[in-house]
C-alpha positions, 0 to 999 in steps of 0.5 A: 684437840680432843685425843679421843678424836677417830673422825673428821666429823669428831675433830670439827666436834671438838673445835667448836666445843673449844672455840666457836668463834676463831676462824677456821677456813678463809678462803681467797679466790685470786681469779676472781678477788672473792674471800670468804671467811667462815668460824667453826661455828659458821662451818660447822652450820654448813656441814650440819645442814649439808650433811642433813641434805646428804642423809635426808634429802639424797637418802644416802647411807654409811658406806656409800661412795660419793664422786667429790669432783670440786677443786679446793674451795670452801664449800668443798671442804664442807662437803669433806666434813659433810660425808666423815658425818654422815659415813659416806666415802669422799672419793675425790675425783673420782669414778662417777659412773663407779659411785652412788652419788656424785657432787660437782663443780660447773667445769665437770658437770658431763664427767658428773653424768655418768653416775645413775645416783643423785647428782648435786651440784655448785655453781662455786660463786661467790657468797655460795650463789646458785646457778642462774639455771640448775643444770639438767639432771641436777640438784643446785646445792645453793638451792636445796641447802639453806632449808636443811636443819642446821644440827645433824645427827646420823642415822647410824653411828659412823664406824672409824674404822671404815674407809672415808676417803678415797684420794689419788690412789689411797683410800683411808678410814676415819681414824686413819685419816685423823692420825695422818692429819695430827702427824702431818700437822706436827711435821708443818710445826702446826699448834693451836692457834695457828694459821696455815696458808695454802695454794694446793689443790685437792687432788691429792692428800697433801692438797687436802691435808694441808687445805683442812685436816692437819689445821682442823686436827692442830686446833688451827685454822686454813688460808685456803687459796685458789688460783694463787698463780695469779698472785705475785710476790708482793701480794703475797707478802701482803696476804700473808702479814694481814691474815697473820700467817704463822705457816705456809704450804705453797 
């Protein structure tokens, strides 16, 4: 990856210059048997276009504190790259009532009431499904996004020295997230190419580090799994060998 990289947003930059094509986030949901399987190129349209709804529609600014509360899910990683664009802090799971917007998952939506900001949020079924009913008080991301322009470009440039993310108790800039990225993807042996698999969530830094960052910053890509309790030894074994995992970070 590019070493001039101080953002998020310029590490998903860097990789679809490289490689559009290669995966970048497979995610498996064991409680419900979905998998989702998204390039560079195809994550990186989600983020433009979510960033857009976040900067256009949402009208928020760098700065602004975002409540992340959605479990490690793909589109939750979007959102993550989503807001490194745009400028907005990722508080994950945190204060609504203490941030200007807040993004929820359906098993959070009376935590979610207490931000007076925007509120978005995601039905998290499969194929990014809407809600058969938006909830009240909300926007339905699967409703609001598909219109969004699918390139972004910010408002005001994105300063890497300003925080970005809030997650148990930390909170870093943009460049400080990069640079624990790269030093945690060295610590997990990551190199370009490979395939890091996953069951942490993401509510903590080693959740997220390992569901996005350190692969996006090793030039690798993620096997995202959620619910991989449900999943015994043998299936296991078998995910492992059919997405050619190269490393693991259960």
């Amino acid at each position: 990856m590019n070493s001039s990289d101080r953002t998020p947003a310029d590490l998903l930059r860097s990789a679809l210059s490289a490689d559009p094509a290669r995966p970048l986030v497979t995610f498996y949901d064991d409680a419900t048997g979905e998998r989702v399987e998204l390039s560079v190129a195809t994550f990186a349209n989600w983020v433009a276009k979510t960033a857009n709804l976040l900067q256009g529609d949402l009208a928020a600014e760098p700065g602004d504190r975002l409540a992340l509360l959605l479990p490690a899910h793909w589109q939750s990683a979007v959102w993550l790259l989503a807001c490194s664009s745009v400028g907005v802090v990722a508080d994950v799971q945190g204060d609504p009532a203490a941030a200007d917007l807040v993004v929820t998952g359906p098993d959070t939506l009376e935590r979610a009431r207490a931000c007076r900001g925007e509120r978005v949020a995601l039905a998290l079924r499969p194929l990014g499904g809407r809600f058969p009913q938006a909830p009240e008080g909300f926007a339905d991301y699967a409703v609001e996004v598909p219109s969004q322009g699918d390139r972004f470009a910010p408002f005001a440039p994105v300063d890497a020295d300003a925080p970005a993310l809030a997650v148990g108790g930390t909170e870093l800039t943009g460049a400080q997230l990069v640079a624990r990225a790269r030093e945690d993807a060295g610590a997990l042996g990551l190199v370009p190419g490979s395939r890091l698999l996953t069951g942490r969530t993401y509510d903590t830094w080693e959740g997220l580090s390992t569901g996005l960052f350190a692969p996006l910053a090793a030039g690798g890509s993620v096997v995202l799994c959620r619910h991989i309790g449900q999943l015994d030894a043998d299936g296991l074994a078998k995910r492992v060998e059919s997405e050619r995992v190269t490393n693991t970070a259960v």
